[in-house]
C-alpha positions in Angstrom: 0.0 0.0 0.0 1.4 3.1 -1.2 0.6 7.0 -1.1 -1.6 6.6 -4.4 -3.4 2.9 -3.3 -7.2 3.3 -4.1 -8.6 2.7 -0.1 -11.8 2.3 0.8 -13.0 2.9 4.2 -16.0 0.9 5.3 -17.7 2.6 7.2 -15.6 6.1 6.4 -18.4 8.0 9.0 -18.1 5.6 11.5 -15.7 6.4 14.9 -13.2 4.1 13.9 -13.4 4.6 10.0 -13.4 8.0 10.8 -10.1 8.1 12.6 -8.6 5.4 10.0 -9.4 8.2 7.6 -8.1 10.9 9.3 -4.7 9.1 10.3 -4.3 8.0 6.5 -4.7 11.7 5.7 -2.1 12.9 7.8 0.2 10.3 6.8 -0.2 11.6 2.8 -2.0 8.5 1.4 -4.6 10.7 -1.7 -6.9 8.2 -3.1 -9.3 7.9 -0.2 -12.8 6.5 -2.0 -15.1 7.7 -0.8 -14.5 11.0 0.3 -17.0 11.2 3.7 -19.4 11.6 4.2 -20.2 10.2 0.8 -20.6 6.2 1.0 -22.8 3.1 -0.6 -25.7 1.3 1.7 -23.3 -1.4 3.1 -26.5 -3.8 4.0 -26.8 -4.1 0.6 -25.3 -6.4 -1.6 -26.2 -5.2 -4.9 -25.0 -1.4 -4.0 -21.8 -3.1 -1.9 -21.0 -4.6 -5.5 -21.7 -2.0 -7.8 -19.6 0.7 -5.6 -16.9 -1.9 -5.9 -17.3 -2.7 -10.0 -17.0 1.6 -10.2 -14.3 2.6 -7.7 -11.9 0.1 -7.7 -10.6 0.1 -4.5 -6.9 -1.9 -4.3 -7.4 -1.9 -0.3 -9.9 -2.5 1.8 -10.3 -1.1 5.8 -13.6 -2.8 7.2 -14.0 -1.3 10.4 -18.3 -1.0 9.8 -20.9 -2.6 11.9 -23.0 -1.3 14.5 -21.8 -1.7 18.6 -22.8 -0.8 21.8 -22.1 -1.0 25.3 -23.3 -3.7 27.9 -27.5 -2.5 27.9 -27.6 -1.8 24.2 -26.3 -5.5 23.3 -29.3 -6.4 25.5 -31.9 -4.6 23.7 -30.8 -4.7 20.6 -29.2 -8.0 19.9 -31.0 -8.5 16.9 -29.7 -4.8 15.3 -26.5 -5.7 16.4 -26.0 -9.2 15.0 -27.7 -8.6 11.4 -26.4 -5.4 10.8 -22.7 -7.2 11.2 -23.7 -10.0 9.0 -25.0 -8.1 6.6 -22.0 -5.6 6.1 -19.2 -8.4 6.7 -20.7 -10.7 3.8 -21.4 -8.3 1.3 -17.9 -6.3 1.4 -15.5 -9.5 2.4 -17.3 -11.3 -1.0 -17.3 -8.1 -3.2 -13.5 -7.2 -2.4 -12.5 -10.9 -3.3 -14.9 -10.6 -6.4 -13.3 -7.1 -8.0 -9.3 -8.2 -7.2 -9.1 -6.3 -3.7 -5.1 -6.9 -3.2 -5.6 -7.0 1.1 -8.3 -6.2 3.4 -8.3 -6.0 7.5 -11.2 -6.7 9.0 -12.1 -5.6 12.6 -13.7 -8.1 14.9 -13.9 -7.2 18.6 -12.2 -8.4 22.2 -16.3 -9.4 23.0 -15.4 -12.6 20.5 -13.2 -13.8 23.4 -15.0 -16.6 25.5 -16.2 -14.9 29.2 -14.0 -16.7 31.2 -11.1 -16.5 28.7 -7.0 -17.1 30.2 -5.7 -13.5 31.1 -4.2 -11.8 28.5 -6.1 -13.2 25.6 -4.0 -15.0 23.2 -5.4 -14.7 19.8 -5.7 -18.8 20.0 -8.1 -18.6 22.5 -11.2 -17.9 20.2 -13.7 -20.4 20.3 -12.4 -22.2 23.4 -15.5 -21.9 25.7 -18.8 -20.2 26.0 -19.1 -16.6 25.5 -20.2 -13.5 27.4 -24.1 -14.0 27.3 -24.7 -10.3 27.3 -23.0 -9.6 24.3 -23.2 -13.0 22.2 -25.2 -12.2 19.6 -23.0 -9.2 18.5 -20.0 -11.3 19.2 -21.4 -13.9 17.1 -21.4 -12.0 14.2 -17.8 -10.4 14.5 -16.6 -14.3 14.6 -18.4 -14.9 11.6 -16.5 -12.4 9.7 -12.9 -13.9 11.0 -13.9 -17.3 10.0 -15.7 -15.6 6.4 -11.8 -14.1 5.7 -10.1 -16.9 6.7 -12.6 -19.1 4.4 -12.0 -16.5 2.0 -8.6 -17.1 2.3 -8.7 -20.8 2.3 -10.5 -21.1 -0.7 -9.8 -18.4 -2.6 -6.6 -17.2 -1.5 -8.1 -13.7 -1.0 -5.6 -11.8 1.1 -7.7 -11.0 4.2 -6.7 -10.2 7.9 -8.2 -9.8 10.7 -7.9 -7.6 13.9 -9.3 -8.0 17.0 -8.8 -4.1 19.2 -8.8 -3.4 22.3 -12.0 -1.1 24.1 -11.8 2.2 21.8 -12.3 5.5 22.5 -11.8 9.4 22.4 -13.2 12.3 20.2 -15.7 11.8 17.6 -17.0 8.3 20.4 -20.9 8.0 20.3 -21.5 9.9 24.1 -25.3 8.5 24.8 -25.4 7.6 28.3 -27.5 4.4 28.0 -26.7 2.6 25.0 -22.4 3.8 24.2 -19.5 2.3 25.4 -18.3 2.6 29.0 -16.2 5.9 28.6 -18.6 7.5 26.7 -21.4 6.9 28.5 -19.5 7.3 31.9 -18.1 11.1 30.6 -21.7 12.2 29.8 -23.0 10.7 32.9 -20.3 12.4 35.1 -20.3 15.8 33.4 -23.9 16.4 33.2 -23.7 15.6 36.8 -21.6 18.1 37.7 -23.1 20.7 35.5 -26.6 20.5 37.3 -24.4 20.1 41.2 -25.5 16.1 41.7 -24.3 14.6 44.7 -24.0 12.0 43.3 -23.6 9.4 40.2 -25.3 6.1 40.4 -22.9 3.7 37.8 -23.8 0.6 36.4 -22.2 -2.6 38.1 -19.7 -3.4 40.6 -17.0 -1.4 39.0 -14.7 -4.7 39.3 -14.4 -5.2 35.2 -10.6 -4.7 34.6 -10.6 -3.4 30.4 -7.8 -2.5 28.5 -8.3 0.5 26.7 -6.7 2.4 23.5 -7.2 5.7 22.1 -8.9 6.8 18.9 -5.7 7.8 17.3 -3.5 4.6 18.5 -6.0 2.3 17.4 -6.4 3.8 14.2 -2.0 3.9 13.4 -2.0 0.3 14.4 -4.1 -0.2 11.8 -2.3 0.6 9.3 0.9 -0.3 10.4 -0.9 -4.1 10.5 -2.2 -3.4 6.5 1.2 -2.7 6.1 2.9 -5.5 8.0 0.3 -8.4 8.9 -0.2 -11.4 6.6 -0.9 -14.6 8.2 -4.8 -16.0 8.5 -4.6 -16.0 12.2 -6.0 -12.8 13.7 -4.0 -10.2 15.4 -4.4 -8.7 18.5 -4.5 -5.1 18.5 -4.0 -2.9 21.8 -1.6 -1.1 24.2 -1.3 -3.1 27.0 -1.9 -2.1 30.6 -5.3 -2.4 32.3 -7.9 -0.2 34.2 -10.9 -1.3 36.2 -14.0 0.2 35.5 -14.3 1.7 39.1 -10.9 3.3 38.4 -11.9 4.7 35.4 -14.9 6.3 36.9 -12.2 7.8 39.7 -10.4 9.2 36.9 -12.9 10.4 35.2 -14.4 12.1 38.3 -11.1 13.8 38.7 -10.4 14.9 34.9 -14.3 16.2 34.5 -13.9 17.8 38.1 -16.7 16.2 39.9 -17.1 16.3 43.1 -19.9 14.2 44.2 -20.0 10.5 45.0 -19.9 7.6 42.9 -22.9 4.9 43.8 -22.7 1.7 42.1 -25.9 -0.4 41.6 -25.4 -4.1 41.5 -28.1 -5.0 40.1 -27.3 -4.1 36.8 -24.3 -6.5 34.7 -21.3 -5.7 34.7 -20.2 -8.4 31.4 -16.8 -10.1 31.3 -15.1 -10.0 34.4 -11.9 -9.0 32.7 -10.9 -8.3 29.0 -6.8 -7.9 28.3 -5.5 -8.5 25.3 -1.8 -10.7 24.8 -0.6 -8.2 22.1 3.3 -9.9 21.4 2.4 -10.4 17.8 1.3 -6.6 17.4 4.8 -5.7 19.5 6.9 -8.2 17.7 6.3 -6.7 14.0 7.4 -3.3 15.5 4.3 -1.0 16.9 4.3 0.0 19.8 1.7 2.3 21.8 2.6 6.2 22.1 -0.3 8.0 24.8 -0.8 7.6 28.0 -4.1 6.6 29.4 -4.9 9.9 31.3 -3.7 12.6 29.2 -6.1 10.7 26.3 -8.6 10.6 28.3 -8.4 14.4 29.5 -7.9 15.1 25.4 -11.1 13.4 25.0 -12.8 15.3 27.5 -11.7 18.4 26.0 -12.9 17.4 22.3 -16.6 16.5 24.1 -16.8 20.0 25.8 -15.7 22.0 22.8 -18.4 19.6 20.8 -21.1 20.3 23.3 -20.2 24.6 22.5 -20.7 23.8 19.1 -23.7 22.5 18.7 -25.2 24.9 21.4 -23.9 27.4 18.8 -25.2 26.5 15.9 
């Protein structure tokens, strides 16, 4: 892949496409198709193929699918699982159809079984029962690692697939019920503060230990794996270290400048007890992570404030 490589971006709009977008940018690559927010119906088939027949694209960065946090896998399992299918067959069968020459697909650390050995070594997939809150989602990012390495198998399309860490930072979906846990936890805290709440009643037990990587990391990693990667098995993508959800919250508390108290309510799940990723492939081929925890997550605070002014401004 090279500055002038036809890439498409599916989906460009996306947080993580977005950010795959903007990191290809900066690095120089030109031939970006489609420009955002300009992009085919990737649920279906006939429009997937067509965009492919016209554009061309030499590589392929499938980072589309709709996700949620813990409560909006529960309600929307359904959503979440055929939206997934849906996009994963229809791009993985068009690039191999129209001479794509590599494609990474993104799965998800939720594919790992609940009770998964600590860190999780990409051999551990489909070595016990998964995460019942999350399975139907996490069923349908498995089904696109076994689609590429089928794919691959069969028709020696050059497909890889990456498996990131818990994502965030600017441009993260915020929503306080149905997001990811530092998006909703940001909101949650912030709007606390603003109207001077005592306190913030949080989801769970706070005991979860997640390994989380920012926006920009994920998004260099990559494509340094486009770059680097080749073998069917997938690769692990993250920057080590690991946070509890209750310490999060603490830091959070501390960033936003909150000074109420945090109340936890057990009653609600708290999903797989721990989720760390064993990332020596990634640090063998050469990347290695380049932000620290806190000052991302005070740069993503920042990013959400300024975003707030905006649209109060406009």
């Amino acid at each position: 892949m090279d500055n002038s490589s036809r890439i498409f971006i599916a989906d460009i709009n996306s947080f993580i496409g977005g950010a795959i977008y903007r990191a290809l940018k900066r690095e120089g690559y030109s031939n970006i198709i489609p420009e955002p927010p300009n992009e085919p119906d990737l649920r279906d088939k006939e429009t997937v193929n067509n965009f492919f027949a016209h554009k061309k694209p030499e590589y392929v960065f499938l980072a589309a699918g709709k996700s949620a946090g813990i409560m909006g896998n529960i309600k929307y399992p359904a959503e979440l699982m055929l939206d997934n299918l849906l996009v994963e067959c229809n791009v993985i069968d068009s690039a191999y159809r129209h001479g794509v020459k590599k494609l990474l697909y993104l799965a998800s650390n939720c594919c790992y079984p609940r009770n998964c050995p600590q860190p999780m070594k990409e051999s551990y997939l489909l070595t016990g029962p998964l995460e019942p809150t999350n399975e139907p989602y996490a069923v349908a990012k498995i089904t696109g690692i076994k689609l590429c390495q089928s794919y691959r198998s069969q028709f020696a399309a050059n497909d890889i697939c990456g498996i990131p860490a818990n994502s965030f930072g600017p441009h993260d979906d915020f929503g306080i019920d149905d997001s990811h846990v530092v998006g909703a936890l940001m909101r949650k805290i912030h709007e606390a503060k603003k109207i001077n709440l005592k306190e913030v009643i949080l989801l769970g037990t706070g005991k979860p230990r997640r390994e989380f990587m920012y926006i920009e990391e994920l998004a260099d990693a990559c494509i340094f794996i486009m770059q680097k990667y080749e073998e069917i098995e997938p690769i692990n993508i993250g920057p080590g270290g690991e946070v509890s959800i209750g310490q999060l919250a603490i830091m959070m508390k501390e960033i936003i400048g909150f000074e109420g108290t945090l109340i936890y309510d057990t009653s609600k799940p708290d999903g797989m007890p721990i989720k760390l990723l064993d990332t020596k492939k990634l640090t063998d081929l050469g990347w290695k992570p380049f932000v620290n925890f806190k000052d991302a997550l005070t740069k993503t605070y920042s990013w959400y404030v300024n975003a707030l002014s905006s649209n109060r401004d406009k």
